[in-house]
C-alpha positions in Angstrom: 124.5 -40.7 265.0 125.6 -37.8 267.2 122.9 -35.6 268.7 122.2 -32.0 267.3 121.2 -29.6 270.2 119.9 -27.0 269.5 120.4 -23.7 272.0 118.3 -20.9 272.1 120.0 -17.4 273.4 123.3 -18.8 272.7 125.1 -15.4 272.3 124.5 -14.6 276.1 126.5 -15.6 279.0 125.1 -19.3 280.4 124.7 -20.1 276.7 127.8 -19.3 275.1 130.0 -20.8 277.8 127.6 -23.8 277.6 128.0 -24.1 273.8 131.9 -23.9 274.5 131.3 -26.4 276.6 129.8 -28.6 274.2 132.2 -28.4 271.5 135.4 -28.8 273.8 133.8 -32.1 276.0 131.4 -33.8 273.8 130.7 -34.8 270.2 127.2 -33.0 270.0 126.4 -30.3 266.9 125.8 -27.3 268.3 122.9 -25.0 266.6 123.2 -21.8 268.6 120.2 -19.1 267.9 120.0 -15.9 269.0 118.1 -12.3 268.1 121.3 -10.4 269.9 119.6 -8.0 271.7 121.3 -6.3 274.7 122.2 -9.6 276.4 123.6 -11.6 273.4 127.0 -10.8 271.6 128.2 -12.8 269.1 131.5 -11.8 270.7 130.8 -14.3 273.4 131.8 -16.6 270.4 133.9 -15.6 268.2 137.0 -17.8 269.1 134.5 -21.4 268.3 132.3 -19.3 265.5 134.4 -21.7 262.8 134.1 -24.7 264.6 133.3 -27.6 262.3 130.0 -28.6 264.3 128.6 -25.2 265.2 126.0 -23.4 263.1 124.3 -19.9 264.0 120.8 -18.8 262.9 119.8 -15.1 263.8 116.2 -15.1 265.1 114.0 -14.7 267.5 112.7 -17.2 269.6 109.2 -15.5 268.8 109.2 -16.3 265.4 106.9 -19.2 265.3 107.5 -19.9 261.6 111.2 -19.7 262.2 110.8 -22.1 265.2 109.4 -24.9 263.6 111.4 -25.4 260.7 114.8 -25.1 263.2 113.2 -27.8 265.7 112.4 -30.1 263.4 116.0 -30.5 262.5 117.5 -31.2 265.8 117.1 -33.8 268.8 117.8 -31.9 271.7 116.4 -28.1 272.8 117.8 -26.2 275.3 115.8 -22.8 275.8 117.9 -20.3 277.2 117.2 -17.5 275.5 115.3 -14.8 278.0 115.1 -11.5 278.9 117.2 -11.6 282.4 118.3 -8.0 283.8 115.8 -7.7 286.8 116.4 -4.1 287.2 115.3 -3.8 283.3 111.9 -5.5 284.5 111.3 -3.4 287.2 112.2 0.1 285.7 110.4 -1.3 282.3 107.6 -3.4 283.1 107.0 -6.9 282.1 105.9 -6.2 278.3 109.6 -7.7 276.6 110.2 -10.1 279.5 106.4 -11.8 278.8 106.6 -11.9 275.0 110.6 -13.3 275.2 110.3 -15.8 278.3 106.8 -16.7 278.5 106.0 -16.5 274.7 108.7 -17.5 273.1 109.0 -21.3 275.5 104.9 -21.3 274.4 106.1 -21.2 270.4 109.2 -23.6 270.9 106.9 -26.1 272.9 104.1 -25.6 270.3 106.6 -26.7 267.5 107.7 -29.7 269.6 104.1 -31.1 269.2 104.5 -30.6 265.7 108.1 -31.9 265.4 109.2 -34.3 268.5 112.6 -34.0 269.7 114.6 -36.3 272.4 114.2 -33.7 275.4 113.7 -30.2 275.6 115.6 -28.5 278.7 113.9 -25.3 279.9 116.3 -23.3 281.1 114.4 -21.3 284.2 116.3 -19.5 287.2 116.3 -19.6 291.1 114.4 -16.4 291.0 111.0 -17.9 290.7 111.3 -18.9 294.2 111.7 -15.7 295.8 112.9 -15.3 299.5 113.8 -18.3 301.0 111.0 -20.0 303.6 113.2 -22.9 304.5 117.1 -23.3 303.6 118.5 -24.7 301.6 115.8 -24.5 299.2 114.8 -27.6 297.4 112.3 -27.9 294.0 109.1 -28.5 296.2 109.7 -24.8 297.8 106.8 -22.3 297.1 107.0 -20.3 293.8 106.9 -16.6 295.3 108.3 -14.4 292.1 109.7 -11.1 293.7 109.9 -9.1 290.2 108.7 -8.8 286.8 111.5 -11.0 285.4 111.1 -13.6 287.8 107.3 -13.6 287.4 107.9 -14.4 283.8 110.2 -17.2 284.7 108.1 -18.7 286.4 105.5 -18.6 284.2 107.5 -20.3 281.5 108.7 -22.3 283.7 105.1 -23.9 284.6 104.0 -24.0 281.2 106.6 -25.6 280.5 105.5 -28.7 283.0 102.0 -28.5 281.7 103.2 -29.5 278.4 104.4 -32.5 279.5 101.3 -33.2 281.9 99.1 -32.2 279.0 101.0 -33.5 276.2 103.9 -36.2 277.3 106.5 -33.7 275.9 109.9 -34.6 277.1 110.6 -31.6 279.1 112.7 -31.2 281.9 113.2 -28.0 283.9 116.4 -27.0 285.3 116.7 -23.7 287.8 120.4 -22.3 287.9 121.3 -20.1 290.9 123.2 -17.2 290.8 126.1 -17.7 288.0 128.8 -15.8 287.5 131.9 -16.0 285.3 133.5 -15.1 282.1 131.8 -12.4 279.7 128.8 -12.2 281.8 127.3 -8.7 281.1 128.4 -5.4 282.9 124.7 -5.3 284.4 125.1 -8.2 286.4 126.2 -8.0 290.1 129.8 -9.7 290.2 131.0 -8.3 286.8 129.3 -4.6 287.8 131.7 -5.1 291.2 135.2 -6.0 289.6 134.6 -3.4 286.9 133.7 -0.6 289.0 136.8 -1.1 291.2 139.1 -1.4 287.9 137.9 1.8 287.0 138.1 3.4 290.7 134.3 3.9 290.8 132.5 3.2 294.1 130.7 -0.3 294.4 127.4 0.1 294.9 125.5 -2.5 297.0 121.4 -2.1 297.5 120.4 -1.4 301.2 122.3 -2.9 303.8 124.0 -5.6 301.6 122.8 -8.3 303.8 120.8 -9.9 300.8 122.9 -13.3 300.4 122.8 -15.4 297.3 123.9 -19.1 296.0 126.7 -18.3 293.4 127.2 -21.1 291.0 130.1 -20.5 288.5 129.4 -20.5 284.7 131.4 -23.6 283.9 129.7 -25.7 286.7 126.5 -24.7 284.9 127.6 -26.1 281.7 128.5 -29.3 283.1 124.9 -29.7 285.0 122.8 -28.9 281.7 125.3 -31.6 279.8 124.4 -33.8 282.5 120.8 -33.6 282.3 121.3 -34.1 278.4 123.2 -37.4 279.1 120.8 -38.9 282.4 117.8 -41.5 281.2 115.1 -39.6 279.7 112.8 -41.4 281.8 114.7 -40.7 285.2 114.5 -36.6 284.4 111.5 -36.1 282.3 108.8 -33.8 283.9 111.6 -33.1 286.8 112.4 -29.7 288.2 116.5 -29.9 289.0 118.1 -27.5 291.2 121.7 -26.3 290.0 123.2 -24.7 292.9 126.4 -25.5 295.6 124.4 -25.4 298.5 126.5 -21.8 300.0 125.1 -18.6 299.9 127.2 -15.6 300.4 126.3 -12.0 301.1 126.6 -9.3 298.7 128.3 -7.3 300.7 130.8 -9.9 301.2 131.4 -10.1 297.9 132.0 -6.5 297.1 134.6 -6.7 300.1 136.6 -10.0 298.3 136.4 -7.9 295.1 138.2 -4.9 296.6 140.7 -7.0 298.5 141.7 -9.4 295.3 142.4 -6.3 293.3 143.9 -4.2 296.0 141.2 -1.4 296.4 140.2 0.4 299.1 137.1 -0.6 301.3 136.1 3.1 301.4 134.9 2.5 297.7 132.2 0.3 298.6 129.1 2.4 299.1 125.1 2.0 300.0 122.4 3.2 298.0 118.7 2.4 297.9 117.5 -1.4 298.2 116.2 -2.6 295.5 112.3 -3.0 295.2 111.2 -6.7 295.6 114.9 -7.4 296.7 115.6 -11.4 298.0 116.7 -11.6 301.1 118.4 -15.0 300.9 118.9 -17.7 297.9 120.5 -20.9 298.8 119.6 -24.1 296.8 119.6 -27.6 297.8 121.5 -29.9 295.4 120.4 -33.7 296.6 117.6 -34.4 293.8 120.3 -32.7 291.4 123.3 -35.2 292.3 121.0 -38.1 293.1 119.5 -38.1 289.3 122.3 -36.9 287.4 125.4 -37.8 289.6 126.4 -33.3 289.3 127.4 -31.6 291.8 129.4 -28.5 291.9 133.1 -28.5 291.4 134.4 -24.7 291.4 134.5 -23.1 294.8 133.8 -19.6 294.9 137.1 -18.4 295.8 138.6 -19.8 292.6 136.0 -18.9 290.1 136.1 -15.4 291.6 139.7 -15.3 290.7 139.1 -16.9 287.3 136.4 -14.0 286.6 138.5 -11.3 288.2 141.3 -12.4 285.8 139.1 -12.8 282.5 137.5 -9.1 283.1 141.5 -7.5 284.0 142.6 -9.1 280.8 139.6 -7.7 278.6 138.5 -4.6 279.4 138.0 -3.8 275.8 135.2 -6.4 275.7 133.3 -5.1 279.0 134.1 -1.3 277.9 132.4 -1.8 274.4 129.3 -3.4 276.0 129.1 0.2 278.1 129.7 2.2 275.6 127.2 0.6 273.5 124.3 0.2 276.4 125.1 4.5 277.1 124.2 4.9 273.1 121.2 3.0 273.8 120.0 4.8 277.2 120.9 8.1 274.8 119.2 7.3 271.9 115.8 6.0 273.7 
């Protein structure tokens, strides 16, 4: 019998590309949930919303009812589904972020003791590390949260491990750097970049710019979290896995490669006030990655900046709607 994974957030960005992923390169069903606030769009879907082995449930990852009848139909979880705009958490506050990322992995953990599944993949980010002491950074480095968001990453992130100290739960935690690709949301630093420059608008980089980050392309990503779905149970469980490429680049830099692939001027890059809580660098190490899963990262960041330059030239209407709607939003709060 075929595996049924279940993934949470699956309207957002790593998600949907991951559930794409799925579909194309294995013969798992696909259960994708989301509550499609802000950062999911069922648009992110629409060309594998027919396919024969997905299935969609609107709700909320919060909805503890909801929860446990969904997990105890499937055999794989994996929780993506997260409040992620940093900038969000530190004009906001914490309040959405806790209840989404910290709560909402307490109720899908709670209804894996109830109903046992195969694994259950926590989806956590680079962030919780903060700045880096050492490089590259490896999954023994100090937890040092540098914003609300990331605080409530890593908070999920270690209640997540105490389930399976506490309770044997088959969890395994994987930490993505910095992705970028395809239909990732206008917010985000890469898409913000090549769509101020198609519109002619200056790209705005926090402080100096010298903050450098490991940029791991969306596909890559998929590939890692099908890998730690396919690796021994017993050779990942209670792990915490890296997903980087072991590069960091500066953002500066990459506003400069943005203007030069689409033929901008330099003069539209421009400096405005760092950020507060701002990481200075992010670069992962990717041995205990490739050594349990045999993944490393294929994409170099020249082509998948290309491939994402090209995907975001060739549908503006996409990005453009996602604006319009997120200035209705701002207007009507």
């Amino acid at each position: 019998m075929t595996k049924r994974v279940l993934v949470t957030g699956g309207a957002g960005f790593i998600s949907s590309n991951f559930i794409r992923h799925l579909l194309a390169k294995t013969p798992y069903d696909v259960v994708s949930l989301d509550a499609l606030t802000y950062a999911g769009n069922l648009e992110n879907l629409k060309d594998v919303m027919s396919h024969e082995r997905l299935s969609f449930v609107h709700g909320d990852v919060r909805d503890a009812d909801l929860m446990r009848g969904v997990v105890s139909e499937v055999d794989v979880i994996v929780n993506a589904a997260a409040e992620s705009h940093v900038e969000k958490s530190i004009a906001e506050g914490a309040r959405e972020f806790v209840t989404t990322n910290v709560e909402g992995t307490q109720i899908l953990l709670d209804a894996v003791r109830e109903a046992p599944v195969e694994r259950f993949i926590l989806i956590s980010s680079s962030e919780v590390y903060g700045t880096a002491e050492r490089a590259p950074m490896d999954e023994e480095h100090p937890l040092n949260p540098r914003s609300p968001y990331a605080a409530t990453k890593a908070g999920a992130d270690r209640l997540a491990h105490a389930y399976f100290v506490t309770y044997g739960l088959p969890v395994v935690i994987v930490r993505p750097f910095n992705n970028y690709g395809p239909r990732q949301h206008p917010e985000k630093v890469i898409p913000r970049f090549v769509t101020q420059a198609l519109r002619d608008e200056p790209l705005t980089v926090h402080g100096d710019g010298h903050a450098s980050r490991d940029w791991l392309y969306v596909d890559d990503d998929a590939e890692a979290i099908e890998a730690v779905i396919a690796a021994p149970l017993d050779a990942v469980a209670g792990e915490v896995l890296n997903v980087a490429t072991g590069a960091d680049i500066p953002v500066a830099e990459i506003a400069d490669r943005v203007l030069e692939a689409l033929g901008k001027p330099a003069s539209l890059k421009a400096f405005v006030t760092e950020r507060p809580g701002q990481v200075d660098r992010h670069i992962g190490s990717t041995e205990k990655m490739e050594r349990l899963t045999g993944w490393r990262a294929r994409v170099s960041f020249d082509a998948g900046l290309a491939r994402t330059i090209a995907w975001y030239r060739e549908n503006e209407a996409w990005w453009r709607g996602i604006m319009q709607s997120a200035a209705q939003h701002v207007s009507w709060s």
